[in-house]
C-alpha positions in Angstrom: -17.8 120.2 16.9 -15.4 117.2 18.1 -16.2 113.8 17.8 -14.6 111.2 20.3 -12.5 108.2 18.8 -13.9 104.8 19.6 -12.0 101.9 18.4 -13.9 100.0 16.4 -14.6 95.9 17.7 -16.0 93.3 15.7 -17.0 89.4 16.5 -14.2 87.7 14.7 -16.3 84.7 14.2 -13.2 81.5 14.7 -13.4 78.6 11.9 -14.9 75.4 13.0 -13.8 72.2 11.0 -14.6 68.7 10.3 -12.3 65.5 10.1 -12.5 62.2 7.7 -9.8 59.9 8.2 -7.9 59.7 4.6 -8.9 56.5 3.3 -6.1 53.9 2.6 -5.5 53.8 -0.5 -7.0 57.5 -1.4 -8.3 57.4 -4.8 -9.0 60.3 -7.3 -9.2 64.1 -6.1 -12.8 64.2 -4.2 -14.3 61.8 -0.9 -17.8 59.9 -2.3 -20.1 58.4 -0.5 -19.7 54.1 0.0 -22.7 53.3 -2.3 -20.7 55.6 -5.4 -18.2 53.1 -5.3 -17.2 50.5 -7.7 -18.6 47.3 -5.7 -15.8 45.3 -7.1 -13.4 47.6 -5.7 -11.2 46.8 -3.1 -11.8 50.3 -1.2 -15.0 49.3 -1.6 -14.5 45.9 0.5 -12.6 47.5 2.7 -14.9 49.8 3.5 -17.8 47.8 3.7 -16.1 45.6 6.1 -16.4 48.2 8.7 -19.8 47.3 8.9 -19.7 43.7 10.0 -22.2 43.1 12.8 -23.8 46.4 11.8 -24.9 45.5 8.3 -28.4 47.1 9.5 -26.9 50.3 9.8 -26.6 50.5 5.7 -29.9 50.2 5.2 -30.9 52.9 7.2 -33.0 56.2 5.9 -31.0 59.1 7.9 -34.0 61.8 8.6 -33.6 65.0 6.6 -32.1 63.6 4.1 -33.9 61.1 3.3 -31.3 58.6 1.8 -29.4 55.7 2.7 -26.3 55.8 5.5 -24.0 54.5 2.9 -25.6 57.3 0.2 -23.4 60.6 2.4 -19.7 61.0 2.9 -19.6 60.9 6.9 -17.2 63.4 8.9 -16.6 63.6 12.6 -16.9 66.7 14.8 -13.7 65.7 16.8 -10.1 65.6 15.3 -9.8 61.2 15.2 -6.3 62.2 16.4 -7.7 62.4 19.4 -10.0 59.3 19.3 -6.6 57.2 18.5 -4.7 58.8 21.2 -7.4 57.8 23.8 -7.8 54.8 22.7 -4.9 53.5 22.9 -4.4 55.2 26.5 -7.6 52.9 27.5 -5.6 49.5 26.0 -8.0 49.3 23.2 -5.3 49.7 20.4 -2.8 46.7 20.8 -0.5 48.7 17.9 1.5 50.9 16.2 -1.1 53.4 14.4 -0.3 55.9 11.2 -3.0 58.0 10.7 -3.4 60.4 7.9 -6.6 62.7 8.4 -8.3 65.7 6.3 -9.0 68.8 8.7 -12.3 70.6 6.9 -13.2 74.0 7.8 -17.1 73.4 7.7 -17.7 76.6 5.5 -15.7 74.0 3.0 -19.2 71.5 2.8 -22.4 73.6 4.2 -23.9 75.4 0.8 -22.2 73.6 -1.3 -23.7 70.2 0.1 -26.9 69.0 2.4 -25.2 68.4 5.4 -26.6 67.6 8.8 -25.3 66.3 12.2 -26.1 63.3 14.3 -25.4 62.7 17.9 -26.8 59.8 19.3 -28.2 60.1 22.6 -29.6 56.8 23.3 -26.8 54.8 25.4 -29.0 52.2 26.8 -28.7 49.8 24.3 -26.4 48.7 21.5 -29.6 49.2 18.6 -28.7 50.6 15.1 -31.8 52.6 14.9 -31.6 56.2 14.0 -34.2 58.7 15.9 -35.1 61.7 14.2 -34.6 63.4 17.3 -30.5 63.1 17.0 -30.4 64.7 13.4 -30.1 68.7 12.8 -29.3 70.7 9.5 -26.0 72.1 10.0 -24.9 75.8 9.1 -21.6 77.6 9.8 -23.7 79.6 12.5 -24.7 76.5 14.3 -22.0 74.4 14.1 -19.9 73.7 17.1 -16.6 71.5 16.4 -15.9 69.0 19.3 -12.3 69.4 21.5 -13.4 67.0 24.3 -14.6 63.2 24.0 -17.4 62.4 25.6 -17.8 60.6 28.9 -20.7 58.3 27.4 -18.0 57.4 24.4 -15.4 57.0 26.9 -17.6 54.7 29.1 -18.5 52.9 25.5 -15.0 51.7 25.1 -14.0 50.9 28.5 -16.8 48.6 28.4 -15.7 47.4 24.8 -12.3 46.7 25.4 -13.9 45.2 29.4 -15.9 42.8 27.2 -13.7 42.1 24.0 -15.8 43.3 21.9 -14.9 45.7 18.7 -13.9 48.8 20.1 -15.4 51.3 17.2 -14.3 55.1 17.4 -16.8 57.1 16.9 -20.2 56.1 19.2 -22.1 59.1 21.1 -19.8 61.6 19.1 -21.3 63.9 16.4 -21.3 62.6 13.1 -21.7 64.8 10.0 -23.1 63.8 7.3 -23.6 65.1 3.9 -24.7 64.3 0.8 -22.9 64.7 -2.3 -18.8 64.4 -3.1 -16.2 66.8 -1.1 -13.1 68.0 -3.1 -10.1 67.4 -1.3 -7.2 69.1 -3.3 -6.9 72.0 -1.2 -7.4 70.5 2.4 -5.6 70.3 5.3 -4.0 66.9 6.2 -3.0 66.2 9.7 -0.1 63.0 10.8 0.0 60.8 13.5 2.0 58.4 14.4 1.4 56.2 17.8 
């Protein structure tokens, strides 16, 4: 009896990652969430300050959850390299930018942590409110990192930088959030200079 050699194939499922821009200066061995933080602290402060104008956002309940915005360590689902590089092509960054960034493969977070993903989709207005509607658990299986910015953020900052207004990085593109601290010791850091 002869048998016929097939190769054999198999889905060679590709790693999807996360980014946090590596806070300046990077204390300890592990990112924690804002409201872990010594208030006193000056990371704290400078943290915090990020949310002038949106102090409302803080006291937001993210759905699924179920704690405060400031109570997760927040990721984003496109490399902030990027971000930076398009928005300084729009005229929105007036500088020189050094930019130090952890690259997380998602497996790193999801079973180890809560984590779930937001992506506004409300553009019509500027409100803080969070709709259930935006938020999903995240797995390894459904996760999908981000390569492209979207149009909608895009259109955000040309009409930002348009109206002097605060040109923030991050609107309309998917947030991750979870809930817990993230050992960074073994992580990928990425470098930019622009």
């Amino acid at each position: 009896m002869a048998f016929e050699r097939r190769p054999f194939s198999f889905l060679i499922m590709q790693e999807n990652y996360i980014y946090h821009i590596v806070p300046r200066p990077f204390e300890g061995p592990k990112l924690i969430p804002l409201n872990r933080m010594d208030k006193q602290s000056e990371l704290y402060k400078k943290n915090f300050s990020k949310y002038v104008g949106r102090e409302c956002l803080t006291k937001q309940v993210i759905p699924l959850l179920n704690c405060l915005w400031n109570d997760v360590v927040q990721f984003s689902a496109i490399d902030p390299c990027l971000v930076a590089k398009e928005i300084k092509s729009l005229g929105g960054l007036n500088r020189s930018l050094e930019l130090e960034v952890f690259k997380i493969p998602i497996s790193h977070v999801v079973g180890v942590n809560k984590v779930v993903s937001y992506t506004k989709t409300v553009s019509s207005n500027r409100s803080f409110e969070l709709l259930a509607s935006d938020f999903s658990f995240t797995t390894v299986e459904n996760y999908q990192e981000q390569k492209t910015i979207p149009l909608t953020t895009i259109n955000y900052w040309k009409d930002a930088i348009k109206e002097e207004r605060p040109v923030l990085w991050f609107p309309y593109i998917t947030h991750i959030f979870v809930l817990g601290e993230v050992e960074t010791s073994q992580l990928e850091r990425i470098s930019l200079k622009i």
